[in-house]
C-alpha positions in Angstrom: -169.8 31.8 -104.0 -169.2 34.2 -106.9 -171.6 36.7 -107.7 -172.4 40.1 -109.4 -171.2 41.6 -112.8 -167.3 41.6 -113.4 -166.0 43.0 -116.9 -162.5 41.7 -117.8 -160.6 44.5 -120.0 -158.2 42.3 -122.0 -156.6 42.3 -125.4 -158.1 40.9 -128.4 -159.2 37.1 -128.7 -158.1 36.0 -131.7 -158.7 32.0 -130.9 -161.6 32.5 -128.9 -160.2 30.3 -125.8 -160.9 33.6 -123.7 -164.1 33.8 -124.4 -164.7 30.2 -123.7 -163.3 30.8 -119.9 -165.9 33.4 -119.4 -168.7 31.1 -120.9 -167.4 28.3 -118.3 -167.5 30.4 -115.4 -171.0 32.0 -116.7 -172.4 28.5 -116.6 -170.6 27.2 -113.3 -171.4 30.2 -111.2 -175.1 31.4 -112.0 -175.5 34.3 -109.9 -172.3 35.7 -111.6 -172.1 37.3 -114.7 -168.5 38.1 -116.6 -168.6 40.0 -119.3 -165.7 40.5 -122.1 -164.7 44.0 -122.8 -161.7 43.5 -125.7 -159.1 45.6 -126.2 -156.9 46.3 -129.4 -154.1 43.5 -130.2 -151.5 45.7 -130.0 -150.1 45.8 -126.8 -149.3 49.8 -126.9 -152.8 50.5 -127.4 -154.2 48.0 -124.8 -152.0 49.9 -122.3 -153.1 53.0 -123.5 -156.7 52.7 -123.1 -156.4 51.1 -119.9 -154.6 53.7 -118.4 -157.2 55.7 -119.8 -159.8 54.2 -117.7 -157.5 54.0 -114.7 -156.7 57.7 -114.5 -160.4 58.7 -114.5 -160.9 55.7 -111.8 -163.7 54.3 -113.9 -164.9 51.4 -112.5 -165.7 49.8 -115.9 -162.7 47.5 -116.0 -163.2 44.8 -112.6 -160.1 42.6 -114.3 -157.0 43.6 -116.0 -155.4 41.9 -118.5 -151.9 43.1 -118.2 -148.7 42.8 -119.6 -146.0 41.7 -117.4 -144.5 44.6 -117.8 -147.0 47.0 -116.8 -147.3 45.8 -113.1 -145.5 47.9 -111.4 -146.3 51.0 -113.2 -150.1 50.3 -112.4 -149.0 49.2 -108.9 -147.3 52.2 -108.1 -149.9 54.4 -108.9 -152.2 52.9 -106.6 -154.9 51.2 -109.7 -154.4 47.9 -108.4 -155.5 45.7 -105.3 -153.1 44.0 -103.3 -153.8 40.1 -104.1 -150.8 38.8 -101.8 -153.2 37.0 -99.8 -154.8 34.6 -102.6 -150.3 33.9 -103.9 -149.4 33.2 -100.7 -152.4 30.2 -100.1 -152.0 29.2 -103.8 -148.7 30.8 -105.2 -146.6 27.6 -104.7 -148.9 25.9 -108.2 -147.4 28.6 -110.0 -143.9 28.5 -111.6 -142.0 30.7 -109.1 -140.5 33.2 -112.0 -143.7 34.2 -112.6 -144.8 34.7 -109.4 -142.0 37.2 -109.5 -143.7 39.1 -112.5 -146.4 40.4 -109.8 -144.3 41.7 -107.4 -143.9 45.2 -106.4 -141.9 46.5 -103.1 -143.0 43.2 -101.7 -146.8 42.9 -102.9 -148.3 40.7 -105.3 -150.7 43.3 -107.5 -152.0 40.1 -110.1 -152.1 36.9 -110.8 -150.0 34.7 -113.6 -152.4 34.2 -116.0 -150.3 33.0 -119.3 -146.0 33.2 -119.6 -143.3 33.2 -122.3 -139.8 32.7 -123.1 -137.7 32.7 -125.9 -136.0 29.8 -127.8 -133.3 29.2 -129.8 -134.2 27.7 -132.9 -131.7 25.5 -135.3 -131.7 23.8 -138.6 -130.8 20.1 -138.1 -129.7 19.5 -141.4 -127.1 22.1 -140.8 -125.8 21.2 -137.1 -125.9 18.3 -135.2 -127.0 20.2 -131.5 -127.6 23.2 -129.9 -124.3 25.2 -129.3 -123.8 25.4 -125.2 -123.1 28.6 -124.9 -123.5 32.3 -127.1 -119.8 32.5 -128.1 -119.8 28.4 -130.0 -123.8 29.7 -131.6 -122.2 32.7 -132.9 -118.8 31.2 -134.0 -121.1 28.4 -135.9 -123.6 31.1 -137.2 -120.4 33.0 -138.9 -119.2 29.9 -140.6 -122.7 28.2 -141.6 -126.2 30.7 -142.8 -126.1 33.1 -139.3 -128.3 33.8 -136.4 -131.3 36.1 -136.8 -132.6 37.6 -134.1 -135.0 40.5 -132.9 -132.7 43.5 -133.7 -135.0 46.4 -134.9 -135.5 49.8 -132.2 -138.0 48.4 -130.0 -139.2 46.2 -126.9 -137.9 43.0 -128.7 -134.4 44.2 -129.0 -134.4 45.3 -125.2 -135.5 41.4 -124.6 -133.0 40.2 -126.7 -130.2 42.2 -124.9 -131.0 41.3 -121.2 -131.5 37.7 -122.8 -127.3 38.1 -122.9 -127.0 40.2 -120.0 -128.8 37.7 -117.9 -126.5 35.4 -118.9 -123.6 37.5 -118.2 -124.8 37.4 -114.1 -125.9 41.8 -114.4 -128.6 43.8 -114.8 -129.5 47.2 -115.8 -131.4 48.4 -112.5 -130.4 47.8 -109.3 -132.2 45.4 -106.9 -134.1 47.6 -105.4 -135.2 49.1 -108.5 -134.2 53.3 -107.1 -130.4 53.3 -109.4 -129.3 52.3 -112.7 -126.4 50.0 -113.1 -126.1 50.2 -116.9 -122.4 51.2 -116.4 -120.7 48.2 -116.0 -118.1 45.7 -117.9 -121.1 43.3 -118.5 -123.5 45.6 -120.5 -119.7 46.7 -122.6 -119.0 42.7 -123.1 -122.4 41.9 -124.1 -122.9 45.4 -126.4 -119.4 44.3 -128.1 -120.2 40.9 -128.9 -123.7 41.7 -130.2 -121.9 44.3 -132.6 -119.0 42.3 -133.2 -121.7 39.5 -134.7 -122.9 41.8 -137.1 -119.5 43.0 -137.9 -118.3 39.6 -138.7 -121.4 38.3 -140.7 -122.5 35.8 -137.7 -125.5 38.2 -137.7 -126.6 39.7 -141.0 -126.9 43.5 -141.2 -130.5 43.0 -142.0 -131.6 42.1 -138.5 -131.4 45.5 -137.4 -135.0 45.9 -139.2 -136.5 42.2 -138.2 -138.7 42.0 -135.4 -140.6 38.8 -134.6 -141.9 37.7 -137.9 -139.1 39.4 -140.2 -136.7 36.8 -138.0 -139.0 33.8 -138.9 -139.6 34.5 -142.6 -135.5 34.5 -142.8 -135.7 30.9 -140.6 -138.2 29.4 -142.8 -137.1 30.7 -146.0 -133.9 28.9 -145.4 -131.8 32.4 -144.8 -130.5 31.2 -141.1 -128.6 28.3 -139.6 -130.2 30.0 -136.1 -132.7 32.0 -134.8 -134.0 33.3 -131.5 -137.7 34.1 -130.9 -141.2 32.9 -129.1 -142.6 29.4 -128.9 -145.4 30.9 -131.4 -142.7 30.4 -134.0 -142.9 26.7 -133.7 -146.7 25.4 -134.9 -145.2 28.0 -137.8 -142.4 26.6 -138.6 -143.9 23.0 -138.5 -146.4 24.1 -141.2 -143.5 25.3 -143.6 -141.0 24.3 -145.8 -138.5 23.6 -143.2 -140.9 21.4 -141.0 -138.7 18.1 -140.7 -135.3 20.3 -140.8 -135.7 22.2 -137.4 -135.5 22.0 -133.9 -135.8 23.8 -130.5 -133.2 24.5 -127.6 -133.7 26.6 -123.9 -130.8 29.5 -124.3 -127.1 28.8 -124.2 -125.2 29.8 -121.8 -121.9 32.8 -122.1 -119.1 33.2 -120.7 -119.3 30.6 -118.6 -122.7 31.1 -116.8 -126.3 29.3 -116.7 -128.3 30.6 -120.1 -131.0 33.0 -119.0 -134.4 34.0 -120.5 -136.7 37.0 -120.2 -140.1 36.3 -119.0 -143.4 37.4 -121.2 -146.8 36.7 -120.9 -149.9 38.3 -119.4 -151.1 38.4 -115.5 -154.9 39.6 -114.3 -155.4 42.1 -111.9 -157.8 43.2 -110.0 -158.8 47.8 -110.6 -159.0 49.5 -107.2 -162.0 51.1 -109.2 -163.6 47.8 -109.3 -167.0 47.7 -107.4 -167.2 43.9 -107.1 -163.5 42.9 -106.2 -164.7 39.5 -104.7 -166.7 38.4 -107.8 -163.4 39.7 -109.6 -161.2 37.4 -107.4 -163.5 34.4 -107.8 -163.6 34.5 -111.6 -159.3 35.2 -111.7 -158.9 32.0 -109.8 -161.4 30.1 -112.1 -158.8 31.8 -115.0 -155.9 30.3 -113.5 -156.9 27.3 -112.4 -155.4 24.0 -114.5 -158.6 22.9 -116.4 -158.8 26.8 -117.9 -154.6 26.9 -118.7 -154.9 23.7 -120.3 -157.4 25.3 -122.6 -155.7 28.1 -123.0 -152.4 26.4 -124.1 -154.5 24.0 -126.2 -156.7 25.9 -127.9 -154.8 29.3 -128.0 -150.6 28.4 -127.8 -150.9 29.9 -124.5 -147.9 29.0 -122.5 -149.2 28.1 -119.1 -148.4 29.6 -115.5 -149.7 26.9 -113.5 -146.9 23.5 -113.3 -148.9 20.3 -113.4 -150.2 21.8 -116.9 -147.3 21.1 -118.7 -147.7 17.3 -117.6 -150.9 17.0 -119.7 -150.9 14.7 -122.5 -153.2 17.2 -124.4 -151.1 19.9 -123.8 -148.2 18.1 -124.7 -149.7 16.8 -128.1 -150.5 20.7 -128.8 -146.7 21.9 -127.8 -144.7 19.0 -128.5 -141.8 21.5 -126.8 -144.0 21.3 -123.4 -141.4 20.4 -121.6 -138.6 22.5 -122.8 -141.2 25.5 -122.5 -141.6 24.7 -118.8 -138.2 24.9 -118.3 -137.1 28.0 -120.6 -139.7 30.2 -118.1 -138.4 28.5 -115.0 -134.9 30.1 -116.4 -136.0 32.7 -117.4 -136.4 36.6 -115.0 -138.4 39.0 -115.4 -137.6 42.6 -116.8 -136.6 45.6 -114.7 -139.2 46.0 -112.6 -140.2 49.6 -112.4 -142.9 52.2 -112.6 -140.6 53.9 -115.7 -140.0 50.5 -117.1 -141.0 52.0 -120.9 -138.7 54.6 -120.8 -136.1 52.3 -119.6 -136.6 49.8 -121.9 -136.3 52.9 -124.5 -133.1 53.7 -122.7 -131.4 49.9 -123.6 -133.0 49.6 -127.1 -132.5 52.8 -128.3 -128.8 52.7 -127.3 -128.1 49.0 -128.4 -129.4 49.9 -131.5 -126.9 52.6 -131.9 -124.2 49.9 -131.2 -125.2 47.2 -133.3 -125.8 50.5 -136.5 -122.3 51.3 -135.4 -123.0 54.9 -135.1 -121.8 54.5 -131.0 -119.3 52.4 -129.6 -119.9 49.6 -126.8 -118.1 51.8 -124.5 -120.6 55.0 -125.4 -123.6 53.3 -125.6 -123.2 51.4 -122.3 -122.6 55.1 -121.0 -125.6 57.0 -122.5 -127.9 54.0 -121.4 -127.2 54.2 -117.8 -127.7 58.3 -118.0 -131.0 57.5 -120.2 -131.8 55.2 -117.1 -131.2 57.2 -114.6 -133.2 60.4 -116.1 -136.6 58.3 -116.5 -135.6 56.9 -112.8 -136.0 60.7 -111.7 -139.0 61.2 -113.3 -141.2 59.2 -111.0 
């Protein structure tokens, strides 16, 4: 039975559906007590202050809210507890891709707690379907209102690029996570037809300073026959002036191959500070269990990790695109998984960037990202 204090260290709750988990498992488990301990909403800052705490192995912080992302950074440093036994008795409820978010060399270090994957969106009014692939979305774009995507210097663009490099059947990091493979025909391919689409007008110039919302205001202010971003685009959209004109698609494939996502969302995790690691436990598997990921897709858009959630007649009245959501994460990989992954993910958006500005070609920018990689590869 749980018991003891935990403190979850997690980022802002802006709906309150957080703080209605931690009342639940107050009430349900007596001789426990979970407090919240919020974080800033920007994810930079979050990381920031929980590395903080980490490095002068406070034992404030029992659960971790963390970004995918940060996994095996934290892991690899020895902040988190191996939770491999809890995902191999109750891993297979989870959708398997992110399972694979909390893997490092072979551990789980956290548990799927809420996921995400892109969409591409479409005006119906302006095409009848979803293009199949990349190459027919960008030829339509050119000759209707363009795509608009996630092109400014930062984590989006990165996500947007392996979104197509997925797709293309490479990576950027080997499987085993120790070399950079950067230097290959696929990352050229993908770098070229990404600038080529600005080049021709498929993509306006513009989207080199959109990030999330810069892409939706184009969308919704009728700027864009496509656009790629987040399920949180959606409820949006639906309350603007395009609400009956719009609809939603997993990604296309290109150049022949299965269309590919890149996994988001948040896992818990359990400090190696932590002085009650059971009552920890106990409460994440209360988080993650389907009454409190119905909640958290219901009552804050949360995308849930957990399968049978997505069957939900509630949670498919609150994301009418429940089941194309389900399987845009089961498509969907996660990013390089590394304890450098920031300075890798500078490495790609910092050098498609320079492609798509035009001030490096495909060939030189596929060249200086895989040396980029490969230095913050040294570095640890």
């Amino acid at each position: 039975k749980a018991s003891g204090n935990v403190t979850w260290c997690i980022g802002k709750d802006t709906s309150g559906a957080v703080g209605t988990v931690v009342d639940s498992f107050n009430q349900a488990n007596p001789e426990a007590n979970v407090k919240l301990l919020e974080l800033p909403e920007d994810a930079g800052e979050q990381r920031r202050l929980q590395i903080q705490r980490l490095q002068a192995e406070s034992d404030e912080c029992d659960v971790l809210g963390t970004d995918v992302i940060w996994t095996a950074e934290y892991a690899a440093q020895g902040w988190l507890l191996d939770v491999s036994d809890f995902i191999s008795q109750n891993g297979d409820r989870f959708i398997q891709s992110t399972v694979d978010t909390t893997e490092y060399e072979g551990k789980n270090y956290a548990v799927p707690f809420n996921s995400n994957a892109g969409f591409i969106y479409y005006r119906t009014d302006e095409v009848d379907q979803a293009p199949q692939d990349w190459e027919a979305l960008y030829e339509q774009a050119s000759q209707g209102n363009g795509v608009v995507y996630q092109g400014f210097r930062y984590e989006g663009l990165t996500v947007n690029f392996l979104e197509l490099l997925y797709s293309a059947g490479a990576s950027v990091l080997s499987e085993d996570g120790s070399e950079a493979t950067a230097d290959s025909q696929e990352v050229r391919d993908v770098l070229e037809f990404m600038a080529n689409g600005i080049d021709s007008g498929a993509a306006p110039k513009a989207v080199t300073t959109y990030k999330e919302e810069e892409s939706r205001r184009a969308f919704e202010s009728g700027n864009a026959t496509f656009m790629r971003n987040w399920p949180y685009a959606y409820a949006l959209g639906k309350d603007s002036k395009i609400a009956d004109n719009f609809d939603i698609s997993t990604f296309p494939g290109y150049k022949g191959n299965e269309g590919a996502g890149v996994l988001g969302g948040y896992n818990l995790a359990i400090a190696k500070f932590s002085q009650n690691p059971e009552g920890a436990l106990a409460f994440i598997e209360f988080a993650t269990d389907p009454a409190q990921q119905k909640l958290m897709a219901t009552e804050a858009s949360l995308p849930p990790t957990v399968t049978e959630v997505y069957d939900d007649p509630e949670v498919k009245k609150a994301m009418p695109f429940a089941e194309e959501l389900r399987s845009a994460i089961e498509q969907a990989q996660p990013r390089p998984v590394s304890p450098v992954y920031p300075q890798i993910s500078e490495a790609i958006y910092n050098n498609v960037f320079a492609a798509l500005q035009g001030d490096m070609s495909p060939d030189e920018a596929a060249t200086t990202m895989q040396e980029d990689i490969q230095k913050a590869l040294e570095t640890f």
